[in-house]
Structure formats: structure tokens, C-alpha cells
DRENFIFI-129205 format. One line per 4 residues: number of its first residue (from 0); for each residue x, y, z of N, C-alpha, C, O. Coordinates in steps of 0.05 Angstrom, whole numbers, plus 32768, in hexadecimal, padded with zeros to 4 digits. Example, Ala and Ser with C-alpha at 12.3 -4.5 7.8 and 13.67 -1.06 7.14 Angstrom:
% residues 2
0	8108:7F8E:809C:80F6:7FA6:809C:8108:7FBE:809C:811D:7FBE:80A9 ~ 8101:7FD3:808E:8111:7FEB:808F:8102:8001:809D:810C:8017:80A1
This chain:
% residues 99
0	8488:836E:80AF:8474:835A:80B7:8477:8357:80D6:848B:834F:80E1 ~ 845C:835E:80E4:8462:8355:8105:8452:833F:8105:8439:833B:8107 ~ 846D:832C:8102:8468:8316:8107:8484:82FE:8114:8499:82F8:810A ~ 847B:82F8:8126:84A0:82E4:8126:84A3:82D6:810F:8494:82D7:80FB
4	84BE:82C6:8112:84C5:82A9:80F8:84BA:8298:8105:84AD:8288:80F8 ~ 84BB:8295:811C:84A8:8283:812E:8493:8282:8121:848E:8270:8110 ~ 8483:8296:8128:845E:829D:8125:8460:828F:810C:8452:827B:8109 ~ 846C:8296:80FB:8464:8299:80D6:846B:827B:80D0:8459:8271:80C1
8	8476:8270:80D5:8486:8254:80DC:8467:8242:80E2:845A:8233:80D3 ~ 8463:824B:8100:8449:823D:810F:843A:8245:80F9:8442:8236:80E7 ~ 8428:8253:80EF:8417:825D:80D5:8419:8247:80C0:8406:8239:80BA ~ 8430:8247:80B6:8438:823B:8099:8432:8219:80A1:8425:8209:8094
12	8440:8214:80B9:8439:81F8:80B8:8425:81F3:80C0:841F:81DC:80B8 ~ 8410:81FD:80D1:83FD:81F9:80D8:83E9:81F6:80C3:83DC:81E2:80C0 ~ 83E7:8213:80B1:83D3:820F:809C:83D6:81FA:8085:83C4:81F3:8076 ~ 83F3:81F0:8084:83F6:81D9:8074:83EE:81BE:8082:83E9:81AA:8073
16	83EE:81BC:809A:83E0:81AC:80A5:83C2:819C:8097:83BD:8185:808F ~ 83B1:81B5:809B:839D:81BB:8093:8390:81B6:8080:837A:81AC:807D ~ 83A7:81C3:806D:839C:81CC:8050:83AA:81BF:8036:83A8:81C2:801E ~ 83BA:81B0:8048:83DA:819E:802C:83ED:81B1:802F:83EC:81C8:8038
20	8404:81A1:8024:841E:81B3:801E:842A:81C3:800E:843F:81D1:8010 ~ 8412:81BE:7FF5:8417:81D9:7FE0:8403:81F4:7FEA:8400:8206:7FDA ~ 83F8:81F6:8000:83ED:820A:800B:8402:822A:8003:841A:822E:8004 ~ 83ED:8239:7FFB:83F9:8256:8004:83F2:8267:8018:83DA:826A:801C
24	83FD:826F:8022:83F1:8288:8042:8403:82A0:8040:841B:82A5:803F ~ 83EF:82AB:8041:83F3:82CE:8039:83E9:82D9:805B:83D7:82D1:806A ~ 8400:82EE:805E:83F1:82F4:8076:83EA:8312:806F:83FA:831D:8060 ~ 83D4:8323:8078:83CB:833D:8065:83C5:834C:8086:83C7:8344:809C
28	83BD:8368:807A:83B9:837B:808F:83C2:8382:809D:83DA:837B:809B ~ 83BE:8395:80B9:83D0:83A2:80C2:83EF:8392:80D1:8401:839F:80DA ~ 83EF:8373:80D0:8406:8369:80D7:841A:8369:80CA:8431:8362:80D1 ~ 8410:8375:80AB:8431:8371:8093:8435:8390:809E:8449:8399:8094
32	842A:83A2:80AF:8431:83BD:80AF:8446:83C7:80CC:843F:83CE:80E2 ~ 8457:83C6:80C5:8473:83CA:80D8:8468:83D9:80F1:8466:83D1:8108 ~ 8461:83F1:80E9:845E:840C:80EE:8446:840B:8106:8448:8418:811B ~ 8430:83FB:80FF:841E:83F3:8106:8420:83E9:8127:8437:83EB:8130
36	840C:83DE:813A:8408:83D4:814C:83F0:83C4:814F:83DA:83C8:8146 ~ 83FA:83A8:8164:83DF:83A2:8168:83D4:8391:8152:83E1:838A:813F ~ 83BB:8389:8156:83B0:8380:813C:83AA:8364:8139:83B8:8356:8148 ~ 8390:834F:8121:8396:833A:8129:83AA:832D:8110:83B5:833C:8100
40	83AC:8314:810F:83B8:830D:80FE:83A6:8304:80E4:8391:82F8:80E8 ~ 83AE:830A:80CF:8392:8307:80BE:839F:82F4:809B:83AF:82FD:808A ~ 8396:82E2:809B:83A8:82CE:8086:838F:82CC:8074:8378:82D1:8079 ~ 839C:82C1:8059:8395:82BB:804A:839F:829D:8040:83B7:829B:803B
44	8392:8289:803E:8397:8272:8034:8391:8262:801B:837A:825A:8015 ~ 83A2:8260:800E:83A2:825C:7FED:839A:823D:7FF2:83AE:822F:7FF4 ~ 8385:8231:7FF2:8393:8218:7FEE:8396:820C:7FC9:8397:8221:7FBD ~ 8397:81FC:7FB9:83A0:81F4:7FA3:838E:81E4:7FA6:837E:81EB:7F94
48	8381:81C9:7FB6:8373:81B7:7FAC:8354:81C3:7FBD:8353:81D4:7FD0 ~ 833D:81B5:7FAF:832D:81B6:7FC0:8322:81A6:7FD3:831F:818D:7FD4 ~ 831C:81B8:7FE3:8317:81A8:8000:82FB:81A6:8009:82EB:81B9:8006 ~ 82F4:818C:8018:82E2:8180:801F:82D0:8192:8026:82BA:8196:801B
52	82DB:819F:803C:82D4:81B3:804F:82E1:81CF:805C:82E7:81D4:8073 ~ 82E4:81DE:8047:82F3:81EF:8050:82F4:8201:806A:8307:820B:8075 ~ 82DB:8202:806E:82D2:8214:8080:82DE:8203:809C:82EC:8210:80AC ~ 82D7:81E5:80A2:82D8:81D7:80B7:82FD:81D4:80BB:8307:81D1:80D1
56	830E:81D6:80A4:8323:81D6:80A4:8333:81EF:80AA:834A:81EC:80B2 ~ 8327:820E:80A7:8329:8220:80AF:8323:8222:80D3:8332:8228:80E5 ~ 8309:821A:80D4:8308:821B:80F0:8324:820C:8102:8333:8216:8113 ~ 8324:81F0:80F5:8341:81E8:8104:8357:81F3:8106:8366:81EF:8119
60	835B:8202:80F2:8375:820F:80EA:8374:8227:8106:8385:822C:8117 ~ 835C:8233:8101:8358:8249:8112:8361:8242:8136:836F:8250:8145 ~ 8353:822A:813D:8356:8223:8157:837A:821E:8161:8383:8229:8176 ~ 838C:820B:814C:839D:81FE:814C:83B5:821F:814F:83CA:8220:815C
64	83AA:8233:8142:83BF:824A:8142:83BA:825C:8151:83CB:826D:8154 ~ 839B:825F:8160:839A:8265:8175:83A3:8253:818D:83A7:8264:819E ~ 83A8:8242:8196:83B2:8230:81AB:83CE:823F:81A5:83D8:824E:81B5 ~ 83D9:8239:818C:83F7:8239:818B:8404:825B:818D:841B:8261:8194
68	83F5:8269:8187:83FA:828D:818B:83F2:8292:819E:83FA:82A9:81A1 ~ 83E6:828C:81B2:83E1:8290:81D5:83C3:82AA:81CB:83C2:82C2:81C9 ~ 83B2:829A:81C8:839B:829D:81B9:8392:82BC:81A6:837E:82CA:81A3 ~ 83AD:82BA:819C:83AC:82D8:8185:8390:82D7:8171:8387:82C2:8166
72	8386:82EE:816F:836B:82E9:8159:8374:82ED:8149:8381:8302:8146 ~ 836F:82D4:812E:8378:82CF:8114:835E:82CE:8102:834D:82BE:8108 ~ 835B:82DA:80F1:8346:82D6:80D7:835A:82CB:80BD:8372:82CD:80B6 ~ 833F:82BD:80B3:8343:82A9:80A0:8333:82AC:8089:831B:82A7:8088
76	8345:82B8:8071:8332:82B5:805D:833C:829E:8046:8353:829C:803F ~ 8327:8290:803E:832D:8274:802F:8330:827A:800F:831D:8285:8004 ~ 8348:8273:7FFF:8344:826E:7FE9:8350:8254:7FDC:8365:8248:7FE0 ~ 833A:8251:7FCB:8334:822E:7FC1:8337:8224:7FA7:8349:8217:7FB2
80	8338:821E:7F94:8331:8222:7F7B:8311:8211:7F75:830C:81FA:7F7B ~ 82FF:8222:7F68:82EB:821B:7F68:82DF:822D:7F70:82C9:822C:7F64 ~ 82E1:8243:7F81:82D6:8254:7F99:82E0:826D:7F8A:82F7:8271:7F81 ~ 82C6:8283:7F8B:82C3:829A:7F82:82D9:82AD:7F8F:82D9:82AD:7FA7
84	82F2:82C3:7F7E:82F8:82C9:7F95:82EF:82E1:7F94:82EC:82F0:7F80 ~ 82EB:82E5:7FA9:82E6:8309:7FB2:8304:831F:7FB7:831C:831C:7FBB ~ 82EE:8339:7FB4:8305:834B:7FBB:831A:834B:7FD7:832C:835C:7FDA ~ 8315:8339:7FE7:832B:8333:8000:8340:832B:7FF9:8355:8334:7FFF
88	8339:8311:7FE5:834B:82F9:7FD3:835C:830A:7FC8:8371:82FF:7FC1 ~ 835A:8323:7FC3:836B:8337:7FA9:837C:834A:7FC6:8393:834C:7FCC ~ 836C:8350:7FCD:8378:8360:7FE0:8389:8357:7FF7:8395:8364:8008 ~ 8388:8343:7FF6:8398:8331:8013:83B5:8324:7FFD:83CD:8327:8004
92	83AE:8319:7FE5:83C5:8314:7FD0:83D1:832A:7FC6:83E9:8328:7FC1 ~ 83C2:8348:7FBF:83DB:8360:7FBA:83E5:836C:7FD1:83FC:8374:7FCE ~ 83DC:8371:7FE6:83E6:837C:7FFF:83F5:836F:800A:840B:8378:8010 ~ 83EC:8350:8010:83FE:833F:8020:8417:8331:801C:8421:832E:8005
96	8423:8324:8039:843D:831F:802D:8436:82F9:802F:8425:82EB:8039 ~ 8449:82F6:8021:8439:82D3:8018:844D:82C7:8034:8463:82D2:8036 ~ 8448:82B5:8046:845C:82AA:805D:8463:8291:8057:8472:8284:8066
């Protein structure tokens, strides 16, 4: 995973911030890939309850971990219960590593 304990640390509490404390965050793509270079950081966020606004709570999330990663590009894909999941949802939870 190129990622610090820092970074993953800033991630975890940040998106629990956000999203509550039973939040899950998966981080997927080429950042779980050692070997790899470069790249943005690309998460997946489990949350458990549903939320008001997910999207507006994503955007925060997005700003608050860009400020704090010295403006690394992060994508965000949302999962909710209630909310359809798509093939990302599958692919970001078997590929990725949960932080």
C-alpha cells in the first residue's frame, strides 16, 4: 500500500468525521499496488447509516483531505445502505485494502 500510517490515519479519521465512527474506508487502485507509481488516491466509503446528503458530505470529505495531503487528488466512491451498489462497490471491496 503506498500510502503512509500518517496518510491512512488522516483518511480514517477524517472520513469518520464525516460519515460516523462505524464508517468503513477501503482504499482501491493503483495505491494498494507497491510496484506501482504515482497515482491518485481512490477510497471507497462504507458508511452503515444513511445519510442526509451524501454527496455534500463527500464533497467535504474531499476538500478536508485535500487541504490535509498537500492537495493529492482523491476520488470518492459512496456506499450507503439503501443505495444501489454498482460494479466499483465490488471492485474497490475485492481489490482493496480496508484502512
Amino acid at each position: 500500500m503506498r500510502l503512509t500510517a500518517e496518510q491512512a490515519e488522516i483518511i480514517r479519521h477524517t472520513a469518520r468525521k464525516h460519515f460516523g465512527a462505524d464508517t468503513r474506508i477501503w482504499l482501491f487502485g493503483s495505491r494498494t499496488d507497491d510496484a506501482a507509481r504515482g497515482g491518485d488516491i481512490d477510497l471507497l466509503i462504507e458508511s452503515r447509516t444513511k445519510m442526509p446528503n451524501p454527496f455534500m458530505a463527500s464533497v467535504h470529505l474531499e476538500v478536508d483531505l485535500q487541504n490535509a495531503l498537500d492537495d493529492q487528488k482523491i476520488d470518492i466512491v459512496i456506499s450507503e445502505p439503501g443505495k444501489e451498489e454498482t460494479p466499483i462497490h465490488r471492485i474497490a471491496r475485492n481489490t482493496g485494502i480496508e484502512l
